[in-house]
N, C-alpha and C positions, 0 to 999 in steps of 0.2 A: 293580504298584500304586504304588512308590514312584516310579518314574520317572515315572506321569501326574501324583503329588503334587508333585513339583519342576517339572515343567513349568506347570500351575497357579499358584504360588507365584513363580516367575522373572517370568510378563507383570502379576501384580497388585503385587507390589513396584515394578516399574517404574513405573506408572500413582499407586503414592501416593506416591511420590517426585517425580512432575510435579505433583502437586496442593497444595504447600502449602510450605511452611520459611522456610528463611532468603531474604533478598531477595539475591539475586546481585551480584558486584561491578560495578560502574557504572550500577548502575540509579539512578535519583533519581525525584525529582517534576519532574523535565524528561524528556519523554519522550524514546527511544531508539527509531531506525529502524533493523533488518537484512534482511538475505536477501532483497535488493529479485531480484523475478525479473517475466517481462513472456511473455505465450502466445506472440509475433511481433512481429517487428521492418518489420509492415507495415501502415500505413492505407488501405485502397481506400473512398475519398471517396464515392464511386458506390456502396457498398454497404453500403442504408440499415439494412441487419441487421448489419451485421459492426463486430466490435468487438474491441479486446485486451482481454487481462485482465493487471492490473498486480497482483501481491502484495508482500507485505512483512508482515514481525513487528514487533508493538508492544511494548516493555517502558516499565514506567511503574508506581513504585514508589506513588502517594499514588491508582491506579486513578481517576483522574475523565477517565474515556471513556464514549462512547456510552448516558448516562441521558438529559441533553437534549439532542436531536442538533442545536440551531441552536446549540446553546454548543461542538460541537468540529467540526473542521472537517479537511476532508484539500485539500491546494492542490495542484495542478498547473500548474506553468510549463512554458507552451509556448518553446524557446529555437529560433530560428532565425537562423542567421550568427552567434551569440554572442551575440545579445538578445534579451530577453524579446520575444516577440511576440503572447502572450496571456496572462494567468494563469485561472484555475478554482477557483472554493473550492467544494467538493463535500459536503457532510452525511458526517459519519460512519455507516458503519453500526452499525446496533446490535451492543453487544457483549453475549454471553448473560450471566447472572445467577451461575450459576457458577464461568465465569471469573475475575469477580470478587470470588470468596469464599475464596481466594487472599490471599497477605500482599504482593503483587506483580502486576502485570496482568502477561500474556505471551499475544497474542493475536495471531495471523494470519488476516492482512486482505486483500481483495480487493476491486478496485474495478475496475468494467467501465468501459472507454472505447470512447465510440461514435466509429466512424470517421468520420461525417460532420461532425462535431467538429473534425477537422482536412481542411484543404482548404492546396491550395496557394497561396503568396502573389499576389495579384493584379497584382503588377508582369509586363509584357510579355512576358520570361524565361519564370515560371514559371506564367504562364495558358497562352502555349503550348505547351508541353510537357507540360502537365498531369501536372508533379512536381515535387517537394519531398523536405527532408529536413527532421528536428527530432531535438533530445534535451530527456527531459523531467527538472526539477528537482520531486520528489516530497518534503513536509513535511507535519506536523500540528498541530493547535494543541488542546490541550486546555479544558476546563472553567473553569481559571487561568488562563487565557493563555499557558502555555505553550507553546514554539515549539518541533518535536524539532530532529535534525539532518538537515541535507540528504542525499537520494539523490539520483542523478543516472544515467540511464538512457544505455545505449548510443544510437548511432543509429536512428531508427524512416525509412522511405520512404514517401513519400505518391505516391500514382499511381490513377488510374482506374480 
């Protein structure tokens, strides 16, 4: 009996120690992007279901995320040869009501990218070959205007 009492005790201590305290060191009212991770480092153009899925954690000390979703925004730069070659401002998704009830936001985010979204550049190169490469510059903008900081994604491959 003691031992299922400690066991008990050990996973709900942990769960209210993620729900609430102090606001951790470098968070502010400018948001903060980590833990950028991405499903595949592959777009097939051609396939009009398929899609990555790009994550990342938000930290962001003053929480004005996802109440009104045309006021925050997630941007996606497409970089190609070292230039911007598209940018994407994407709606934030909604963040639950909870999270926010927190002295601190700390929220992980996923955001689908459809493959047809990226195609290859239309110069003679890479229309015949039907491929490409990009890395994408991943940022947020909050409720304030606040700008996080930039991710920036490995190589992704574009092909048919």
């Amino acid at each position: 009996m003691r031992k299922l009492l400690i066991i008990i005790i050990i996973p709900a201590m942990f769960i209210a120690c993620n729900k609430g305290g102090n606001v951790p060191p470098g968070v502010t009212n400018v948001p903060l992007l980590t833990d950028l991770s991405v499903s595949s480092d592959e777009f097939h153009f051609m396939d009009t279901a398929g899609k990555v899925l790009v994550n990342f954690t938000i930290w962001d000390k003053d929480k004005d995320f996802g109440s009104e979703m045309r006021d925050t925004s997630v941007v996606v730069q497409d970089i190609r040869s070292g230039e911007v070659y598209r940018t994407l401002v994407l709606p934030m998704p909604e963040i639950p009501r909870d999270i926010l009830d927190k002295d601190y936001l700390q929220a992980n985010v996923t955001i689908p990218l459809k493959s047809v979204l990226f195609t290859p550049r239309s110069d003679t190169l890479h229309t015949r070959e039907r491929k490409d490469t990009l890395t994408l510059n991943i940022w947020v903008i909050d409720e304030a205007g606040h700008q996080s900081n930039i991710l920036n994604t490995d190589t992704f491959y574009i092909s048919d």
